[in-house]
N, C-alpha and C positions, 0 to 999 in steps of 0.2 A: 375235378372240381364240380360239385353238384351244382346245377342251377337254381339261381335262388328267385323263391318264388314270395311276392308279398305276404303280408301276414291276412289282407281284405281277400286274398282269393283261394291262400290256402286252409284259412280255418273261415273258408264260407259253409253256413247252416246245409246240410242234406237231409234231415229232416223236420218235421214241426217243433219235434222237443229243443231242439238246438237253437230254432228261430230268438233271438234276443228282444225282451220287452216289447212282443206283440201277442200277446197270449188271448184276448179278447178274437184276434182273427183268424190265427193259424185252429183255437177250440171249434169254434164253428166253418173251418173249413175240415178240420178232421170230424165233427157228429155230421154233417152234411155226405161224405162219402161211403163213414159208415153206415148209415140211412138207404142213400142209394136216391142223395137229393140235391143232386149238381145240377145247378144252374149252367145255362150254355155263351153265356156270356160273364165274364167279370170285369170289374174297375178298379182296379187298384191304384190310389189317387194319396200322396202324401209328402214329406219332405225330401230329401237327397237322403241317401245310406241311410234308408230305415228297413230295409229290406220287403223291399216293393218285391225285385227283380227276383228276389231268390227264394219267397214264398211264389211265385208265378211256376216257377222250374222245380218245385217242390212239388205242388199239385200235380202238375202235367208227369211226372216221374210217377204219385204214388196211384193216380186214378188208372194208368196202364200196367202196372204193377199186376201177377201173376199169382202172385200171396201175399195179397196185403195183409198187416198183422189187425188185434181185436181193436188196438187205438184207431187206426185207419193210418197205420204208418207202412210206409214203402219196405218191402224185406231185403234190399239190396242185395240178393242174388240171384232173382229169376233171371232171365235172358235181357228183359225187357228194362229190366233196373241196370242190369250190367253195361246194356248197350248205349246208355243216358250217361250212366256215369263218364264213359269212355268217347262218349261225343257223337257217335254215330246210328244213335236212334233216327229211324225214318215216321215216326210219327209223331216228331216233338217240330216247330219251327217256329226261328225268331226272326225275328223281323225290325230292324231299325227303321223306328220310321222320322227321323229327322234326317236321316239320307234317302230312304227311300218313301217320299211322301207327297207322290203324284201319281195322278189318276192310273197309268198305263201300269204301277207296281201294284195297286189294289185292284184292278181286272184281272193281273197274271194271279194274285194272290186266291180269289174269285173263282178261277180256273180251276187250281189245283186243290178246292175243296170237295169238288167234286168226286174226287175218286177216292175211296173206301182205303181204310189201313188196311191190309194183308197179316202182319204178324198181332199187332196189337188191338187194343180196342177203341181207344181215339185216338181221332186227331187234333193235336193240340196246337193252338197258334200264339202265341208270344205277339204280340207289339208293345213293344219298349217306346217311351217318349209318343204319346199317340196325340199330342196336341200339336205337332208337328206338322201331320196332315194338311192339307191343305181342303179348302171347302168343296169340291170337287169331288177330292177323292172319299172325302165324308162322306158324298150324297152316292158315292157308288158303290158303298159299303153298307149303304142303311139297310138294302133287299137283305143281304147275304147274315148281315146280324140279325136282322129280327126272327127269322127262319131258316136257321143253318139247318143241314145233314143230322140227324141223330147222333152220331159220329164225330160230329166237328165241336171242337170248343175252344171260344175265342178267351185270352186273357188279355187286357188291355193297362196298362201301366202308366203313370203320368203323374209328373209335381206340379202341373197346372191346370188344376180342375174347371176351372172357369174359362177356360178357351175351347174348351171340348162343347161342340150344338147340344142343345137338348133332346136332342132327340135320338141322339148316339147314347145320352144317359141314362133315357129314359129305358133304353133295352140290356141295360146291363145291372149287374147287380153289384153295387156299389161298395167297397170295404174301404175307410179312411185311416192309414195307419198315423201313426201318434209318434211323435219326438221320443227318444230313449233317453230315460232316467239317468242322471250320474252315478247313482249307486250301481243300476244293472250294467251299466260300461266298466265301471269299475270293477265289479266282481269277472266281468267275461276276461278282463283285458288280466285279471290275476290266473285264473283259470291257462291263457294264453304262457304267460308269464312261467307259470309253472311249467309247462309242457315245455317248452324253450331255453326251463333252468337259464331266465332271467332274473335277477339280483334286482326285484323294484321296490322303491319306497312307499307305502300307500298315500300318502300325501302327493308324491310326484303322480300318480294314476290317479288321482284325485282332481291334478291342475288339467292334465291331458284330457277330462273326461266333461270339465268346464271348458275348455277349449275348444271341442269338439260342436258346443251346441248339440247334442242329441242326435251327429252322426257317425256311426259305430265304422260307419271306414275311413271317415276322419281320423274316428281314434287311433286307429288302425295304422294307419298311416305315420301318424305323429310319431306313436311308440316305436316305428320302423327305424325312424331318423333318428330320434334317442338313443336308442339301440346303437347305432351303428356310431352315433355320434361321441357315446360314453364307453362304449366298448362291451355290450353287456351287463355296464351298471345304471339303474337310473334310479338315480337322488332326487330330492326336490330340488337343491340349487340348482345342478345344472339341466335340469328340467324347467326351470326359469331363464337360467344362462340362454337354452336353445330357444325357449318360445317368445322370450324378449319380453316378460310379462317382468312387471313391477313388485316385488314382494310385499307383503302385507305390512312388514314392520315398518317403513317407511310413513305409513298413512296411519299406524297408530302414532307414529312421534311426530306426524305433523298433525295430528288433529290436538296431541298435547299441548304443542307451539301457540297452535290456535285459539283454546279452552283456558291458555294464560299468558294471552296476549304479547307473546314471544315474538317478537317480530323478525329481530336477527335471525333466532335460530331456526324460524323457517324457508326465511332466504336461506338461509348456509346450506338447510336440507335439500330446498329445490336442488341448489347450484351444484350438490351432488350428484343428482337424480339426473339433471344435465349431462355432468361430465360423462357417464353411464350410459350416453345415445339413447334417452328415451326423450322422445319428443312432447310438447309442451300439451298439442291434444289428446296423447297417452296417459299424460297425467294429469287431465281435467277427467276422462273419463274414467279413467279409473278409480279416481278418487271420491266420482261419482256413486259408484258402485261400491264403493266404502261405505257413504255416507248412507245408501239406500240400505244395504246391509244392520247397519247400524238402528236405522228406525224401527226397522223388521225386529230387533232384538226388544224393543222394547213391550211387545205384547205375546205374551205366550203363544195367543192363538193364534198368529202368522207366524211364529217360531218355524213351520215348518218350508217356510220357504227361504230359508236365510242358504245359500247355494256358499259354503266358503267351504276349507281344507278343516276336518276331524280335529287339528288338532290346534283352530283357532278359533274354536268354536266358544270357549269361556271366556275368551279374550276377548271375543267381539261382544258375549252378554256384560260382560264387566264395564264396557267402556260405554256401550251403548246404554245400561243404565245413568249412568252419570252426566251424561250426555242431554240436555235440555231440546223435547222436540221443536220445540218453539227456532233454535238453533239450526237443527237438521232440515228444517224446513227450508229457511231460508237461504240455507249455504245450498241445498238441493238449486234453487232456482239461481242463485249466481251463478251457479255451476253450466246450467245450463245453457243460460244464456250465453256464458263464456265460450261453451261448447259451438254454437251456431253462429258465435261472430269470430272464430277461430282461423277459418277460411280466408275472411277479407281483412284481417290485420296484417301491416306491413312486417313490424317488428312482432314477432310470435313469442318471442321469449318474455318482452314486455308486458304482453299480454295476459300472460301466464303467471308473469308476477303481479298483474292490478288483480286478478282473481285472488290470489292469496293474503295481500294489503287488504281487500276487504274481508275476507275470513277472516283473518284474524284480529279487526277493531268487528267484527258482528256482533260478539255477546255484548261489547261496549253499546255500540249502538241498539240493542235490543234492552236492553237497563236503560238507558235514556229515553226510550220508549215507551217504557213501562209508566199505565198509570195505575193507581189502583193495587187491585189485584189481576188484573187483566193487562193483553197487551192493548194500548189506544191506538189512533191513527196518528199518524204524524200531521196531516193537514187539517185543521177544524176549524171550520168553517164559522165566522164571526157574523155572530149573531144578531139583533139590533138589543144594543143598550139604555135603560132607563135615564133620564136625563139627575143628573145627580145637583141639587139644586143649593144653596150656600145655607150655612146653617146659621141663622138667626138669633142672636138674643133675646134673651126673656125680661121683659121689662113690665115695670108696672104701672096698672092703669089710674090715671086718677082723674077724679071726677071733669065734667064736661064745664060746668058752673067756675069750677076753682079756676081751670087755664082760660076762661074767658076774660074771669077780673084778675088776673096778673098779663090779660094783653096777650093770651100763648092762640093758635090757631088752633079749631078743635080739630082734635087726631080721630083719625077711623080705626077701629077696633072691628079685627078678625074675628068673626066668631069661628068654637073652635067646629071643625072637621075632622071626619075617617080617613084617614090617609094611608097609603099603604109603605109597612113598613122598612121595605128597600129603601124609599128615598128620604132623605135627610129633611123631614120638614117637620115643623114646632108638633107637640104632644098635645093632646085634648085641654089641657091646664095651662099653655100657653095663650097669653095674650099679647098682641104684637102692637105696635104703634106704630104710624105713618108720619113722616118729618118733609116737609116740602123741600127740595131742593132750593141753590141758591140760583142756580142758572137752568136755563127750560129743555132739560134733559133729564131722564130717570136712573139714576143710581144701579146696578143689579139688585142691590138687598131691594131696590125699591120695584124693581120691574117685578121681583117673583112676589110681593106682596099686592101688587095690584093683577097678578095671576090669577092669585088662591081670594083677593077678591071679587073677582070677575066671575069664578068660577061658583062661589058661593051663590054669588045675585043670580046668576045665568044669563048676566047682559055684559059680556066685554066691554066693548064700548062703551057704554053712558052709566056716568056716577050715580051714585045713590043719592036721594034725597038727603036735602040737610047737611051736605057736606059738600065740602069746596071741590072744584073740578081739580085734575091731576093737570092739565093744561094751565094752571093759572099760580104764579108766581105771588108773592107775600106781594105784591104790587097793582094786582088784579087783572092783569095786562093779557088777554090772551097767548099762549105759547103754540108753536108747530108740535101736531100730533107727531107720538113716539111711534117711529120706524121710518118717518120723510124724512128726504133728502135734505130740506133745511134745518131739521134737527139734529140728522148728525153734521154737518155743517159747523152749528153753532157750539157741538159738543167739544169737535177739534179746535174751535176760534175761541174757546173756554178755555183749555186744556195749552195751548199756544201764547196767551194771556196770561195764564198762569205759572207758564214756564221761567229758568233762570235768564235765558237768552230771548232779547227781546224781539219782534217782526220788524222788517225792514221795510220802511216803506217802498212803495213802487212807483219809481220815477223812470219819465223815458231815456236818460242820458246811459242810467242804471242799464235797463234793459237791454237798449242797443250793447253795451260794453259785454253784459251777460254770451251776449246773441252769440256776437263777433266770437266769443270765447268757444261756444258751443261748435260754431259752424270752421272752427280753426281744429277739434278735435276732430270733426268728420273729415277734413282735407287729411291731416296726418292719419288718420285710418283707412284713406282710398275710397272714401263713399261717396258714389254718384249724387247722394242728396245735398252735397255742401255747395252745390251753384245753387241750386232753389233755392238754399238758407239765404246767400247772397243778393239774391235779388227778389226777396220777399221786404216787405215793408209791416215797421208795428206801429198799432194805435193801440193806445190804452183807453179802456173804458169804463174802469173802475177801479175804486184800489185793491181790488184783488182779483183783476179780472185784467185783459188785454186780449185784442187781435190781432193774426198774422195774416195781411192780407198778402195773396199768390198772383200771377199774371194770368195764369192759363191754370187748367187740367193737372196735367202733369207734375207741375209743380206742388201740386196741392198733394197729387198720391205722394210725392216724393216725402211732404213734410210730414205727411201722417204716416208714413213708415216710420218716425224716429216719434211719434207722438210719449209715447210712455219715458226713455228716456230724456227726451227735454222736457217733459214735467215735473221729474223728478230730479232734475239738475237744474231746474227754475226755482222749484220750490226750496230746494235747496241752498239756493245763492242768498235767497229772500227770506230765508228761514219760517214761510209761507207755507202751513200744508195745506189751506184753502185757497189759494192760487190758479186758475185757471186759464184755459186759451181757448178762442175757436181760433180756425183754418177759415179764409173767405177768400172767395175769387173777386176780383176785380172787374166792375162792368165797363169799364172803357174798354170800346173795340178797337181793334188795330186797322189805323187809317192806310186805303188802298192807292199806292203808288202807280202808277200805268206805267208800263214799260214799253219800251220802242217794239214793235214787230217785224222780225225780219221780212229782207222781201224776198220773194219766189225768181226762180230762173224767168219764168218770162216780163213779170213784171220788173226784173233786171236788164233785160232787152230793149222794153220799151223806152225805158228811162236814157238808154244809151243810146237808141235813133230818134231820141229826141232832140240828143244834142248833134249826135251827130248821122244825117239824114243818111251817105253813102253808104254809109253799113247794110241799109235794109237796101238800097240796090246793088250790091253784091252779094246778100244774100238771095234774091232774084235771080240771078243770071247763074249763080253756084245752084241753082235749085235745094238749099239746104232747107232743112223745117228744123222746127221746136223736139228737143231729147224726149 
């Protein structure tokens, strides 16, 4: 049984032409040899499996090379090429340096530049992973880099550029290799494929090559397990089967779901995707990358980044034409958001289904959105509005002379005004008439008429000549200006007058019985304020007025905590909406009692040898004293 050897180490590149999608490095490291214009240090800085390591061992192979050919490529049969291939070259060395990456392995390394190749014509040093170093061994390397041997040439290799001093960069000459294409993976790993008389689908080399991320011994690798796992076939299914990746169809029949508000049949579809062991942030993101695919289709000129399988290539233009970006957008950032709160949900499957519940009501709610032809915001911001004022009847004016002798009061006529035409007020050809009320209040129709004439005159306040004050009633009787507190007073005590149910008068028997009532609702409620109720006292002082006089402080906060509801169950017994009360403490002080003081231990002694003298001479003779 021959040993088997992976696919990443047995069709690794031996020459430039072979290197996969780095052609920009490997060109200028072949016209650079052919020139005879080698740099004595290089850098080679880029991803995992882009072939760092194997253009490093490509060089160092062709620059000692004994006939190199006109490309600057290695002839792999001098002595020199022979003895590289086979392992045993003494002027090639590599050097790990994430094991070996302290100062004492870069002295010995140091050491042994010193002495000249023998067979070959340099010496070539390999360090693989050189961010690994440590700063120490960096600074005992910088002499030896700047100014090697003629002879000596260092190759430096590393995926992490930015840990490396600058000043180790600054002496090397720097190549950044570049992620590989899926196409160029694609075509090697067919290339491979053939050699191997493997049976692959281009579509399954197609998944394997998005899978991969742009490392060609990823792919490498994948295609080993397929292989072995399919038996020398590999299909797309079970090229999906093995990588655990979600098939495409799935995310066109759920975007259908979605695009018509299918609700069931996207649950159903989850609840498939489910059973199938793909996990619920699998299929957020994935279907992310639907989505993203999808937008991509919509402009020619990103066309060229749309990364899917050849042969869902019209299926994603078809769907993603029909497809509203307004939509893709949006489900984009559910999506994501679902994605980062993914982690800290308890129920994950839940969660997975509130992402889908909202895809699929989003065009709804994007149509309910929509104003215009534009999308709006959903929150707008409320503006200030014009006061929209009652609309007045047009009446006609008649002379001042005539309603004098029929006894009429003369009326003020508006003259007309430019108004603006949002708000509801009379047209230039109206003329309005003013009618004095019957009680010393203003009407609205009459309030916005002594507006527009206030406004007119440019004096609010004070009437115009020749006309009766707005304050004065068919009686002459001065009235409280409009907006005091006695005028609306009198507006309600108008309005209460005029009502079906007539005012109750206010008697104290009344009152008391009210009281009792109120402070019987506070007990059955457990309120601390129904003792102050109790031992508050009323006086009445008007008929629509009374006092509650309190003892103290306390009592007073207690009854003005309930002040609004027993105003409004006062007025309400009394059918009284101008009913009022003050709160008033009571100036009688509370007369001070003197109370006995007790008496002290000794003035208890005294009081006892006073009646009875021997105690204090046996206290004597016992020589006791006072506690």
């Amino acid at each position: 049984m021959d040993k088997f050897i992976v696919s990443a180490r047995k069709y690794r590149p031996q020459t430039f032409d072979t290197v996969v999608g780095q052609a920009h490095i490997t060109t200028t490291l072949q016209n650079a040899i052919k020139n005879h214009h080698l740099a004595h240090a290089f850098l080679f800085c880029g991803p995992r499996g882009v072939g760092k390591t194997t253009c490093a061992r490509i060089l160092a192979k062709t620059i000692n090379c004994d006939k190199p050919s006109a490309e600057g490529e290695a002839c792999n049969e001098c002595p020199s090429c022979n003895s590289f291939n086979e392992g045993t070259s003494l002027n090639v060395f590599e050097l790990d340096a994430a094991s070996n990456n302290s100062v004492e392995d870069i002295r010995s390394l140091v050491e042994k530049v010193r002495f000249a190749p023998e067979p070959g014509k340099h010496k070539v040093y390999v360090i693989d992973e050189v961010h690994m170093l440590s700063s120490s061994a960096f600074n005992a390397f910088l002499k030896t880099l700047e100014e090697p041997p003629s002879y000596a040439i260092f190759i430096l290799a590393t995926t992490e550029k930015h840990k490396i001093l600058p000043t180790i960069l600054s002496r090397c000459q720097i190549f950044d290799f570049k992620r590989i294409t899926n196409n160029d993976t694609v075509e090697h790993l067919e290339g491979i494929c053939k050699k191997e008389s493997i049976d692959a689908e281009k579509p399954a080399l197609q998944i394997i090559a998005r899978k991969s991320e742009g490392c060609m011994r990823d792919a490498l690798s994948i295609l080993d397990k397929i292989v072995s796992f399919t038996s020398g076939t590999v299909t797309y299914q079970n090229t999906l089967e093995h990588l655990n990746i979600l098939d495409a169809d799935y995310y066109f029949k759920l975007i259908d779901c979605m695009q018509n508000q299918d609700l069931a049949g996207a649950m159903l579809l989850y609840d498939d995707i489910d059973r199938k062991g793909f996990e619920g942030d699998m299929v957020l993101n994935g279907f992310s990358e639907f989505l993203r695919n999808l937008l991509v289709c919509k402009d020619e000129k990103v066309a060229g980044l749309l990364q899917v399988v050849e042969s869902f290539k019209d299926k994603y233009i078809a769907t993603g034409q029909k497809t509203p970006i307004a939509y893709l957008i949006s489900a984009l950032n559910i999506l994501n958001e679902s994605e980062i709160n993914f982690k800290g949900a308890r129920n994950k499957r839940l969660h997975t289904e509130l992402a889908i519940i909202k895809l699929t009501y989003l065009q709804q709610a994007l149509e309910l959105a929509a104003d215009g032809d534009g999308i709006s915001k959903k929150k707008v911001v409320e503006g200030a509005q014009s006061v929209a004022f009652r609309k007045l009847g047009i009446v006609e004016q008649k002379p001042a002379s005539a309603k004098a002798s029929a006894g009429e009061a003369p009326k003020t006529e508006i003259p007309s005004k430019k108004v603006d035409s949002t708000v509801n007020r009379p047209t230039d050809e109206a003329r309005l008439i003013i009618e004095e009320p019957s009680v010393g209040y203003l009407s609205p129709d009459e309030e916005e008429l002594n507006y527009l004439n206030s406004m007119h005159s440019g004096h609010s306040d004070m009437p115009q000549p020749n006309q009766p004050t707005r304050q004065q009633g068919n009686t002459g009787k001065a009235m409280p200006k409009l907006g005091t507190l006695e005028s609306i007073r009198q507006k309600f005590a108008g309005k209460q007058t005029g009502s079906n149910i007539p005012v109750i008068p206010l008697t104290l028997d009344q009152l008391k019985q009210h009281w009792a009532n109120f402070s019987q609702k506070l007990k059955d409620n457990k309120n601390p304020a129904a003792q102050s109720f109790d031992m508050a006292q009323l006086v009445i002082t008007s008929e629509n007025s009374f006092e509650i006089v309190s003892n103290n402080n306390l009592e007073q906060k207690f009854i003005e905590g309930e002040r609004r509801e027993l105003s409004e169950y006062v007025q309400q017994c009394f059918n009284n909406r101008t009913l009022l009360f003050t709160i008033v403490v009571t100036d009688n002080p509370v007369a001070f009692e003197p109370t006995e003081k007790p008496l002290s231990t000794k003035e208890q002694y005294i009081k006892i040898i006073e009646q009875y003298p021997l105690v204090n001479e046996l206290r004597s003779k016992l020589k006791l004293g006072f506690d």
